[in-house]
C-alpha positions in Angstrom: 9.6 -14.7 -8.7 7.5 -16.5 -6.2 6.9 -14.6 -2.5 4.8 -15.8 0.4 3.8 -13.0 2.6 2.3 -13.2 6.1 0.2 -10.3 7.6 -0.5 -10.4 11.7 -2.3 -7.5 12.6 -3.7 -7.5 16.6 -5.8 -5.0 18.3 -5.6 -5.3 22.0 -8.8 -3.7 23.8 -8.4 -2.4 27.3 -11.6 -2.5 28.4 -13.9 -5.7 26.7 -16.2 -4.7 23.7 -19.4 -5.8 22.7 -19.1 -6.2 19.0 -16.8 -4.7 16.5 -17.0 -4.7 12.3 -14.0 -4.5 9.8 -12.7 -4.6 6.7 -9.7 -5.6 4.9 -7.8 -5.0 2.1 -4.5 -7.4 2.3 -5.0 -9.8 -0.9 -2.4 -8.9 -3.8 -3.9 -8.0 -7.1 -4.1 -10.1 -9.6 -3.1 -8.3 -13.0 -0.6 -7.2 -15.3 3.0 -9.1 -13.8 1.7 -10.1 -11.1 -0.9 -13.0 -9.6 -1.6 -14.1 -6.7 -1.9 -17.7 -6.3 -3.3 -18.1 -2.7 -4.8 -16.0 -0.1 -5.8 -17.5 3.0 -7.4 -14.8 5.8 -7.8 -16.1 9.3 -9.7 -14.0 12.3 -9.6 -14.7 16.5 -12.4 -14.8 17.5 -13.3 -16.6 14.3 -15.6 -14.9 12.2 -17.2 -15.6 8.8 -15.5 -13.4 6.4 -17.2 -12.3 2.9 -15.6 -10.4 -0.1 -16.1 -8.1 -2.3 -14.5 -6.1 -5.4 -14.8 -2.2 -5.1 -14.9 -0.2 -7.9 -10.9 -0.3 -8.9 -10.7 -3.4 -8.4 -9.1 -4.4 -5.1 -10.5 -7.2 -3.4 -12.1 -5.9 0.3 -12.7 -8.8 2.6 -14.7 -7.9 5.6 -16.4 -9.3 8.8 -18.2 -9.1 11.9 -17.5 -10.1 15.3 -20.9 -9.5 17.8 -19.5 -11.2 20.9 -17.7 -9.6 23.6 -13.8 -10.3 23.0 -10.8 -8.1 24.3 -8.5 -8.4 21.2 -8.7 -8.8 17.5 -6.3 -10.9 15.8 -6.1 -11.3 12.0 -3.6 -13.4 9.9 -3.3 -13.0 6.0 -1.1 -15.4 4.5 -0.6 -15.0 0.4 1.2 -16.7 -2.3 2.3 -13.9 -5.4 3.8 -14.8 -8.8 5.3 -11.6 -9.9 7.6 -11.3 -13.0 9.7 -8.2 -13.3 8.1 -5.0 -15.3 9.2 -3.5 -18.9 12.3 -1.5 -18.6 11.8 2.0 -18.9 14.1 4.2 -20.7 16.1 7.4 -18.9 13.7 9.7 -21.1 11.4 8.9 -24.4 10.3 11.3 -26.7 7.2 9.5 -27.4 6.0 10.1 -24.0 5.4 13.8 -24.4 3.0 16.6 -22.2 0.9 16.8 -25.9 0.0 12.5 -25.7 -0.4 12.8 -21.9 -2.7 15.5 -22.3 -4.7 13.8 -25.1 -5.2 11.3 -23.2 -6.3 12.7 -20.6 -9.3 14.4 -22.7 -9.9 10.9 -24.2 -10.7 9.3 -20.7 -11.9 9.7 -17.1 -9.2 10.4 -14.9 -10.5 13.1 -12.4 -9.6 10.8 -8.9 -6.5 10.7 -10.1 -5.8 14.1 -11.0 -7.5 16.0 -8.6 -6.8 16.9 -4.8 -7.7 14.3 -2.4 -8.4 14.2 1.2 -4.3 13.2 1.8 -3.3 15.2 -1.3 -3.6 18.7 -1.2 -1.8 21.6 -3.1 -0.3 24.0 -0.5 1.8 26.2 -0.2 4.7 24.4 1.3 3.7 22.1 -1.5 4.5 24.9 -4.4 7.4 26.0 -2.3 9.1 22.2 -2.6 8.1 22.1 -6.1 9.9 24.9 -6.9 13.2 23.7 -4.8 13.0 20.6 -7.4 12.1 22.6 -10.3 9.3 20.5 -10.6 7.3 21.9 -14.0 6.4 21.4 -17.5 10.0 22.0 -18.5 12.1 18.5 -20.1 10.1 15.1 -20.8 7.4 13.8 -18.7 8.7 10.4 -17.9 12.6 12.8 -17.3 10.6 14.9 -15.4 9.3 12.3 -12.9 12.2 10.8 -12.4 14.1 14.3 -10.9 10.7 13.6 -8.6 11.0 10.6 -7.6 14.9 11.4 -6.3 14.7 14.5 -5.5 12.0 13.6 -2.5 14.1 10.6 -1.6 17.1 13.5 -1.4 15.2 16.1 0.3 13.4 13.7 3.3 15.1 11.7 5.9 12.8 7.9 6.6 11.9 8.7 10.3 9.1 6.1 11.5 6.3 7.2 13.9 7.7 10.6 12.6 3.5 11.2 11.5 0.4 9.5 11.8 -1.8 7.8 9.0 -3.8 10.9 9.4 -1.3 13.6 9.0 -1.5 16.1 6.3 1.5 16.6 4.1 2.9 19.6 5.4 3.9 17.5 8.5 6.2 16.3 6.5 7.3 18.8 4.0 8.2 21.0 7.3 10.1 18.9 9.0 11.8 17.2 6.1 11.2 13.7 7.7 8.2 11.1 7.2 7.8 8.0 5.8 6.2 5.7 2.4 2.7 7.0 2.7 4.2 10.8 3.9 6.8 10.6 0.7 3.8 9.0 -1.9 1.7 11.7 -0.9 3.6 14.6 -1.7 4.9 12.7 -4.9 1.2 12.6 -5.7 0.6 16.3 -5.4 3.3 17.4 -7.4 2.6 14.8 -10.1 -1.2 15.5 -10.1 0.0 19.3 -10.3 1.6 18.4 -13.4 -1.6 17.5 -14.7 -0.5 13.6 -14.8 -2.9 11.0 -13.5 -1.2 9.8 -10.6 -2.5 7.1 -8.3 -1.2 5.6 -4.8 -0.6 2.0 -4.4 -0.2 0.0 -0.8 1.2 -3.4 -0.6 4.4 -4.7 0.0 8.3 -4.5 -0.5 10.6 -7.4 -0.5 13.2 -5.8 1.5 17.1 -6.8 0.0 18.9 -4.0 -0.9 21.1 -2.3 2.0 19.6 1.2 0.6 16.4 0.6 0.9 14.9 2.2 3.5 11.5 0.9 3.9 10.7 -0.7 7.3 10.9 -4.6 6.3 8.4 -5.9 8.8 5.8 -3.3 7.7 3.4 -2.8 4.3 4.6 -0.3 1.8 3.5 2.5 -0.6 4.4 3.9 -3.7 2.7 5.6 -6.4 1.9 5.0 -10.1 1.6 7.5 -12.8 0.0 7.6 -16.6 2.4 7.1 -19.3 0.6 6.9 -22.9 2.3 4.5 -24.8 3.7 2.6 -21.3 0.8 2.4 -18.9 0.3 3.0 -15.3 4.4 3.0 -14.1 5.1 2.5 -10.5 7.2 5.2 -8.4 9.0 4.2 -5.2 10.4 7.7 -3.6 11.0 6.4 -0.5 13.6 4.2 -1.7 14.5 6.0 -5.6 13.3 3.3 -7.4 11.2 2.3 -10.1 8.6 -0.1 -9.1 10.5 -3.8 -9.8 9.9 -7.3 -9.1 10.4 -6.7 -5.8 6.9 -4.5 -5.2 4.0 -6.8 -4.5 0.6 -4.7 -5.4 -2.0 -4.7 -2.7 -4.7 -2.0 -3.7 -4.8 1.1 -5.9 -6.7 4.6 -4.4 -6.8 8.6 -4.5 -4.5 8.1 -1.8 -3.9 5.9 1.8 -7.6 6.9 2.7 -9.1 4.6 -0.1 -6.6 1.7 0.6 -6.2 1.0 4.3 -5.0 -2.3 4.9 -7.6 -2.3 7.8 -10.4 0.1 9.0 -13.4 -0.6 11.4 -15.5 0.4 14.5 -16.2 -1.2 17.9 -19.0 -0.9 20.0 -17.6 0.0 23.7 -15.7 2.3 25.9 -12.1 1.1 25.1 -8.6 2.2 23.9 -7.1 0.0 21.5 -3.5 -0.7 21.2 -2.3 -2.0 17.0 0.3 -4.4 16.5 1.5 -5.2 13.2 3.5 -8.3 11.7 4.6 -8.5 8.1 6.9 -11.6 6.7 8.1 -11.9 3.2 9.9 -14.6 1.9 10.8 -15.9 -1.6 9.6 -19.3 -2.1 10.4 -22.0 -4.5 7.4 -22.7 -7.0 8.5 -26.9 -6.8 8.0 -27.1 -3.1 4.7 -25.3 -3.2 2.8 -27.1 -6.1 1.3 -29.6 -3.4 -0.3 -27.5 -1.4 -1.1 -25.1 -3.6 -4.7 -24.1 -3.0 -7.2 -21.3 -4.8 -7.7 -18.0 -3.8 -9.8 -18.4 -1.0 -11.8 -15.4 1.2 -11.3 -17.5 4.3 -10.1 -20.1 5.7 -11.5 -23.2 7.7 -8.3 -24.0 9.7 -8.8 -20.5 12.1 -6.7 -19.2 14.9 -6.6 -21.0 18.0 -9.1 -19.5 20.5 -7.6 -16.4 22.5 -7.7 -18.8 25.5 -5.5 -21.4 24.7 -3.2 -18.1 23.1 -3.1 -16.5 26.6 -2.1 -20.3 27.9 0.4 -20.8 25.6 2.2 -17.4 26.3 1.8 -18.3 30.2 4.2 -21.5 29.2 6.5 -19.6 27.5 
């Protein structure tokens, strides 16, 4: 399956700035079932943008802006191959607490099994845990599953119901949240488990009428250890495995590591984010043309905000 995604993000200053700084992580991995094919990033006012791949391997593009501007726009446009994943079994005996825990002693996985500054064990964490009977009981991988639903059973999707800052107990009190609120907690219980556990931002090609993931937004789910199977992907927001339908961004401890943007300004400002995410299927025959290689930046750059503001005028 072939998907172009578009990613219009905007800040809107209300007061001009002097200078700001960012960075950016918006171009799909490249690994496993999935390549991406093209990556294009555009910025108004037009910057030079220069990349770099952090230690996990997610691609971080970032840029600075010293002139005084009153908004920030930036346009990622990419081009993803992804095939659909191994089928997973209900249950498998060869996944068992023993392998996970040798492996575990064979390698380095202390990120992704220890607390982190979004996933912390507390008590309202080790009271929902023991509402789902969450413990070293039946399989791992049988287990996870009873997880994966039982959050998507227990929490209503409620957007703007948190902030990107917001602990979990937000949303374990109210019983509301949304991905990055519901990955979060999955994380915690998982890690609890003593299972390397690892959160993963990107995107969702929304299509079924259960899903419940905002489809003009990014997404989050969560990937867990599996000897034998490999890091497997999690979706309790929607109760789904992670298919051909999840497009892989960036991997972290949790949403702190992988924001899809995080910067400063220099000024005395509010600012005011607005967010635009497209995804599309796209047919590999009518793309081979243009097709172009994974590129940092892009010489064909926004219009300048001036001719924006004139073309909204006309409107």
């Amino acid at each position: 399956m072939y998907y172009q995604i578009q990613h219009i993000t905007r800040f809107r200053y209300s007061q001009t700035i002097s200078e700001s700084v960012m960075e950016v992580r918006m171009q799909p991995r490249t690994e496993g079932v999935q390549r991406c094919l093209r990556f294009k990033l555009a910025t108004n006012p037009q910057a030079r943008v220069l990349n770099f791949a952090d230690h996990l391997g997610n691609i971080v593009h970032f840029f600075d802006i010293p002139g005084r501007h009153g908004q920030l726009i930036m346009q990622a446009e990419s081009l993803v191959e992804l095939l659909p994943p191994p089928a997973l079994p209900e249950s498998s005996p060869s996944v068992t607490w023993e392998t996970i825990d040798a492996a575990v002693a064979a390698h380095d996985y202390w990120d992704f099994l220890t607390p982190s500054e979004r996933v912390a064990q507390t008590a309202a964490l080790q009271s929902f845990a023991r509402d789902l009977d969450a413990h070293r009981g039946v399989d791992p991988l049988t287990i996870l599953r009873s997880i994966n639903s039982g959050i998507y059973d227990a929490f209503d999707y409620k957007p703007d119901s948190t902030e990107v800052d917001s602990p979990i107990d937000i949303a374990l009190q109210a019983r509301e949240g949304v991905c990055q609120d519901f990955a979060h907690i999955m994380l915690a219980l998982v890690r609890g488990l003593g299972i390397p556990a690892r959160y993963v931002s990107g995107y969702l090609y929304y299509q079924r009428k259960t899903d419940r993931s905002t489809p003009d937004a990014s997404h989050a789910w969560v990937e867990v250890l599996l000897p034998q199977y490999g890091w497997v992907g999690f979706d309790p927001t929607n109760n789904l495995m992670a298919t051909d339908r999840h497009i892989r961004v960036a991997i972290g401890r949790d949403y702190t590591d992988v924001p899809p943007n995080k910067g400063v300004f220099k000024g005395i400002a509010e600012s005011n984010l607005e967010v635009e995410v497209r995804i599309k299927p796209a047919e590999m025959d009518s793309l081979i043309e243009d097709l172009l290689p994974v590129t940092s930046w892009t010489l064909d750059p926004l219009p300048p905000l001036a001719e924006q503001q004139q073309a909204q005028q006309q409107q």
